[in-house]
C-alpha positions as CSV (number, residue, x, y, z in Angstrom):
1,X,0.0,0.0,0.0
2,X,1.3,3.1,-0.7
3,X,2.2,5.9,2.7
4,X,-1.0,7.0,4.0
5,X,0.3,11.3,3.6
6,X,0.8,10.2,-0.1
7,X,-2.4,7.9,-0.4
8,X,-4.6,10.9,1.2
9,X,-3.3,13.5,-1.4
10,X,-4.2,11.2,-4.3
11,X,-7.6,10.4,-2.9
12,X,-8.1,14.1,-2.7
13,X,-6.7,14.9,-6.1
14,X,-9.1,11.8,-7.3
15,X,-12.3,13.3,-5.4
16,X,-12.0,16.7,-6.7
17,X,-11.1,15.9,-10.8
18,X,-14.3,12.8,-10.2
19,X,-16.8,15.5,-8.3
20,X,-15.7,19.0,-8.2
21,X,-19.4,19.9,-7.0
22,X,-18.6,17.3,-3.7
23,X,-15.4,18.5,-3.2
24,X,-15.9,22.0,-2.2
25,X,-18.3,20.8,0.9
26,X,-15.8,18.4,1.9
27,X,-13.4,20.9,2.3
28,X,-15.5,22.3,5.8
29,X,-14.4,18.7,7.0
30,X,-12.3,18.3,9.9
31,X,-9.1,16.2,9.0
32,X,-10.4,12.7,10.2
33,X,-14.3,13.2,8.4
34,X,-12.9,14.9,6.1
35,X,-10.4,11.6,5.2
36,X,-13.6,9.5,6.2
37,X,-16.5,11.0,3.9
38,X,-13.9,11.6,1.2
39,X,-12.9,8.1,1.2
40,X,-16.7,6.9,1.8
41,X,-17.5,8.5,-1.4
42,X,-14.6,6.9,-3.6
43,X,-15.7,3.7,-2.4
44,X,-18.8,4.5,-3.7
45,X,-17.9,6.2,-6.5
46,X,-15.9,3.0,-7.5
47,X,-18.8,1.1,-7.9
48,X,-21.0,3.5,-9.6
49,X,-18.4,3.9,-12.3
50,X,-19.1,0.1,-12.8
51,X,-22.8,0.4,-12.8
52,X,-23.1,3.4,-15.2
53,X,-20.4,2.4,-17.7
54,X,-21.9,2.2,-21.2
55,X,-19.6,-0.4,-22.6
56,X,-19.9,-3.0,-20.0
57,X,-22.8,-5.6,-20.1
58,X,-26.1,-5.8,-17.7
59,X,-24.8,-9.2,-16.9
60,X,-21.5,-8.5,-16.3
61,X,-22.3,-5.5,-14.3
62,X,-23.8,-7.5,-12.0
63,X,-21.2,-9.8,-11.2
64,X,-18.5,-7.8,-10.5
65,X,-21.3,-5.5,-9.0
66,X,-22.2,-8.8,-6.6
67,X,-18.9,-9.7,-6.0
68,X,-17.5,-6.8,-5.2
69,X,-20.1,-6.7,-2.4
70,X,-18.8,-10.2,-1.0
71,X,-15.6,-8.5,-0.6
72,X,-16.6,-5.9,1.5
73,X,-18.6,-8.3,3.6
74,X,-15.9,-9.9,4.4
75,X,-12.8,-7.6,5.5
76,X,-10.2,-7.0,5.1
77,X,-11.0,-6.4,1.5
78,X,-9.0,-8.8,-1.0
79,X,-7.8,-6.9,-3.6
80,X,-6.6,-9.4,-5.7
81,X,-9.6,-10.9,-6.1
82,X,-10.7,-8.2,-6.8
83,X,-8.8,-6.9,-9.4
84,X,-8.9,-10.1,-10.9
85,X,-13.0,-9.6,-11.3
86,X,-12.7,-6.5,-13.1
87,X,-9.5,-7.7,-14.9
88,X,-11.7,-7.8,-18.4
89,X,-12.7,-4.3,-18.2
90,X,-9.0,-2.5,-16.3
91,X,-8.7,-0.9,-19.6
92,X,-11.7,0.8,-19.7
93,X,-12.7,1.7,-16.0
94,X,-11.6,4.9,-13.9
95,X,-8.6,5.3,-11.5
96,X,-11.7,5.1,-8.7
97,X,-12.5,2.1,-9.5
98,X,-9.3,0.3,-10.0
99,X,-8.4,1.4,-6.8
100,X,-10.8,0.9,-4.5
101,X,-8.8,-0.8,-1.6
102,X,-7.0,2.2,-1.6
103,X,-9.3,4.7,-0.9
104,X,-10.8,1.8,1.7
105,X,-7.6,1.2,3.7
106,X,-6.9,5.2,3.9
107,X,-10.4,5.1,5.7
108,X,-10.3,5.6,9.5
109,X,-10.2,2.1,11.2
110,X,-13.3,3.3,13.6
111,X,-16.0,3.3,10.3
112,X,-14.5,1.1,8.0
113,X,-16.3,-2.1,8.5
114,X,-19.9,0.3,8.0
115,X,-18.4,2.2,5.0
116,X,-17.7,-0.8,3.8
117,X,-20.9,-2.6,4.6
118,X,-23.0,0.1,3.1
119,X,-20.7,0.3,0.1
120,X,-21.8,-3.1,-0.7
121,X,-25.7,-2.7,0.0
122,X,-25.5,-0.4,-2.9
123,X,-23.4,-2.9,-4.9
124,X,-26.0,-5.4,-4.1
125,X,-28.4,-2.7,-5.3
126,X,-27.3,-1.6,-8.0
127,X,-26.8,-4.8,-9.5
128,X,-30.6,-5.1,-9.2
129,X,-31.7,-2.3,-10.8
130,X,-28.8,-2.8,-13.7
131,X,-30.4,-6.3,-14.3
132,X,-33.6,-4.7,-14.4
133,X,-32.8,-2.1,-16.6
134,X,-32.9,1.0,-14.4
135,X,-36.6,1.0,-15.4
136,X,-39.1,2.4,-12.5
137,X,-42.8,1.4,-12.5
138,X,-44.1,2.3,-9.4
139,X,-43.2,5.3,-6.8
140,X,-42.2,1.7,-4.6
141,X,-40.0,1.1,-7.7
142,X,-38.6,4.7,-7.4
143,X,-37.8,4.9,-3.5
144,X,-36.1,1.4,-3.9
145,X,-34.1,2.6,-6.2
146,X,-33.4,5.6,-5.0
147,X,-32.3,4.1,-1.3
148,X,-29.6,2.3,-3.1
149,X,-27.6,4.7,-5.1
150,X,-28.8,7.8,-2.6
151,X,-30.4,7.2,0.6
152,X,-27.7,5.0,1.4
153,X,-25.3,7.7,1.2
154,X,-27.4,9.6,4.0
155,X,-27.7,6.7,6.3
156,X,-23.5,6.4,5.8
157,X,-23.1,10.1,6.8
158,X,-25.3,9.7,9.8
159,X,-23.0,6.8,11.3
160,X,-19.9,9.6,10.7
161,X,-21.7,12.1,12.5
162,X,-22.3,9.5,15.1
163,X,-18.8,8.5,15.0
164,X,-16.5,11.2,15.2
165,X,-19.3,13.9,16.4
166,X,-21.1,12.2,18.3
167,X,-24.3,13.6,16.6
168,X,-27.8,11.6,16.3
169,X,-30.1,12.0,13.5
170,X,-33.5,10.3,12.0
171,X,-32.7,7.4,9.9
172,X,-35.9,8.7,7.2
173,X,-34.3,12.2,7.1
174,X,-31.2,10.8,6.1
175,X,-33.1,9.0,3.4
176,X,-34.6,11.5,2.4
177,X,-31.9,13.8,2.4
178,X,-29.8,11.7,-0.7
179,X,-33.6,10.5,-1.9
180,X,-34.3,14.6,-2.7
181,X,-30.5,15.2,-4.3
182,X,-30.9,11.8,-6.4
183,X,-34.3,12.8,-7.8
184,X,-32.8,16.4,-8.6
185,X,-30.6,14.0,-11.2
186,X,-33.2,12.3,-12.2
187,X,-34.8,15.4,-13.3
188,X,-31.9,17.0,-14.6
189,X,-30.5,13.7,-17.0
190,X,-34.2,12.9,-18.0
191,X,-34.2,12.7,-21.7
192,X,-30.5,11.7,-21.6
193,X,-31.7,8.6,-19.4
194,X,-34.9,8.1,-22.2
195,X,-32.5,8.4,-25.0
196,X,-30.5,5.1,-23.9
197,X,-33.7,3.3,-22.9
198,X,-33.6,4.5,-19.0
199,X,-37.1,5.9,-17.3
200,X,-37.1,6.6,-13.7
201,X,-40.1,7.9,-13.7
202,X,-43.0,5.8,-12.3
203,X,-45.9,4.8,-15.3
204,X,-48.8,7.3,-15.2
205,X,-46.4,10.3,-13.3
206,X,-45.5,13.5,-15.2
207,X,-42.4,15.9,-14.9
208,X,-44.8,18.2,-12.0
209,X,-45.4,15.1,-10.3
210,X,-41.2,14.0,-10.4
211,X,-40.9,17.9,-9.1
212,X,-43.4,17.1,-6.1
213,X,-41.2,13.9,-5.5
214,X,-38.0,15.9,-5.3
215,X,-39.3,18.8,-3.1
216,X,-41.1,16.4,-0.7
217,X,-37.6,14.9,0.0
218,X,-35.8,18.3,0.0
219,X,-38.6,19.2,3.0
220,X,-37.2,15.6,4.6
221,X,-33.5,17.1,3.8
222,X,-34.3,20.1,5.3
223,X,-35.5,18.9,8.6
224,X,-32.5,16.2,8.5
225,X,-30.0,19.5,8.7
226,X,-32.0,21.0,11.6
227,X,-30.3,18.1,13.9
228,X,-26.8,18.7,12.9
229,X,-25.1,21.5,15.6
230,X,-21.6,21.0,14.6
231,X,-21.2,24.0,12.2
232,X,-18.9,21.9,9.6
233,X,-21.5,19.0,9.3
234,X,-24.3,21.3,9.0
235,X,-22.5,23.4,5.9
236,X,-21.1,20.8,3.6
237,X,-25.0,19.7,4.3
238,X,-26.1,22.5,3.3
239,X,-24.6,23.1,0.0
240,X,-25.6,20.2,-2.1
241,X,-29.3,21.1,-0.4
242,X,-29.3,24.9,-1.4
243,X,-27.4,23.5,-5.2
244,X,-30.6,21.1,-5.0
245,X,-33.0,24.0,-4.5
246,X,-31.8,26.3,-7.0
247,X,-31.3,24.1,-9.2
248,X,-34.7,23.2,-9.3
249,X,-35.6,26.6,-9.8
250,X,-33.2,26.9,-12.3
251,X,-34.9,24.3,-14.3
252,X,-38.3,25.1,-13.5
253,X,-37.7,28.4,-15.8
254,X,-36.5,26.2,-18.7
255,X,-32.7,25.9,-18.1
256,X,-30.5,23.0,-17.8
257,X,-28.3,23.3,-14.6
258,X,-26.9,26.5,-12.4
259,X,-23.5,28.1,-14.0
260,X,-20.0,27.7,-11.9
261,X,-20.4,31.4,-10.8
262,X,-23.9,30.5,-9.4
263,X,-22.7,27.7,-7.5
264,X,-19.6,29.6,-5.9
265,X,-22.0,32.7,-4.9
266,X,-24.4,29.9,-3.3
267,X,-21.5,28.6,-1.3
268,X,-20.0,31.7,-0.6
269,X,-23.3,33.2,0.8
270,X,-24.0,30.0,3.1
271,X,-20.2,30.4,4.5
272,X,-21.5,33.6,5.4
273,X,-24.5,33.4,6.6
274,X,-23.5,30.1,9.7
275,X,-20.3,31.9,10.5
């Protein structure tokens, strides 16, 4: 493994050139979340690279999806094996993803085992909605799926929070917090997702009623950030939240997405405004 100094400057150099929007709350982090969420979200990251990759099979998704999974069941994490399952596709997949057990081991010893246990939840998941065909049916369809690659990140912040902050908060909110954020993306990449056969949205539901889906989880969002006291939590909270809001305004009036100056104003102003 390489020197954990070295190791913690390439995650962060990974994190910011895979997620530049993620990194800038990250960066109101203490040094130990800070190393934790940034290293929880690689993980993560790692296997949504796998899931949404456009030149890998349903099938084969899956397996390394499923296997991957069974790895991080079952620490400490064998990276042989697994770079041996994605051995077929190491030409074609991301520095996350190859490197996984990196940006595990550089995780603090104290979380681990549950960023590693809800990493694979969301492998498991994902490998379920890939062999489905990331086509929702139902609004049962759309909260299951949107647990998985979302609400699952929540739930994984709440245990930092508990962690290292000692800081308790609703399970639901916390669901509802990456539910609200995930549905903002489903919005957003709507006729992108049509145009390779991908519909999140539940038969018989229209764009208003996906917009009364993604604001009833804000609301949840909202309330989940009223039980965070510790000032750093409760801002890199709060941007992807206010980035949620406005860009559902944004889109309401007929554009796509807010511009980079937009988004450092919004940050700027919530610095501001909980100093």
């Amino acid at each position: 493994m390489i020197q954990q100094k070295q190791l913690y400057k390439e995650a962060m150099n990974v994190l910011k050139a895979t997620s530049r929007t993620f990194f800038i709350p990250i960066t109101f982090l203490e040094k130990e979340m800070k190393t934790t969420v940034a290293t929880a979200y690689l993980c993560m990251r790692a296997i949504d690279e796998i899931e949404d990759h456009e030149d890998i099979s349903v099938e084969e998704k899956a397996r390394m999806l499923n296997k991957t999974a069974d790895l991080l069941e079952n620490l400490p994490f064998n990276e042989e094996v697994y770079l041996a399952e994605i051995a077929d596709y190491a030409n074609i997949l991301p520095e996350v993803s190859l490197r996984l057990a990196d940006w595990l081991s550089l995780c603090p010893d104290a979380i681990r085992t549950r960023v590693a246990a809800s990493t694979a939840e969301m492998a498991r998941g994902m490998a379920k909605w890939a062999l489905k065909g990331w086509v929702c049916k139902t609004k049962e369809d759309l909260d299951d799926y949107t647990y998985y690659v979302a609400g699952l990140v929540g739930v994984m912040l709440s245990d930092i929070w508990k962690t290292f902050a000692d800081i308790d908060t609703d399970r639901d909110l916390a669901i509802g917090f990456g539910r609200g954020l995930q549905a903002v993306n489903i919005l957003r990449n709507q006729d992108e997702d049509a145009e390779r056969g991908v519909c999140f949205v539940p038969e018989g539901w229209t764009r208003d009623d996906l917009f009364a889906y993604a604001n009833d989880n804000l609301t949840k969002a909202e309330a989940y950030n009223q039980q965070l006291s510790k000032r750093s939590i409760k801002m890199f909270c709060k941007i992807p939240l206010a980035l949620a809001h406005k860009t559902l305004a944004t889109m309401e009036k007929g554009h796509e997405k807010l511009t980079r100056a937009e988004v450092e104003a919004t940050v700027a102003a919530l610095d501001e405004e909980t100093k």
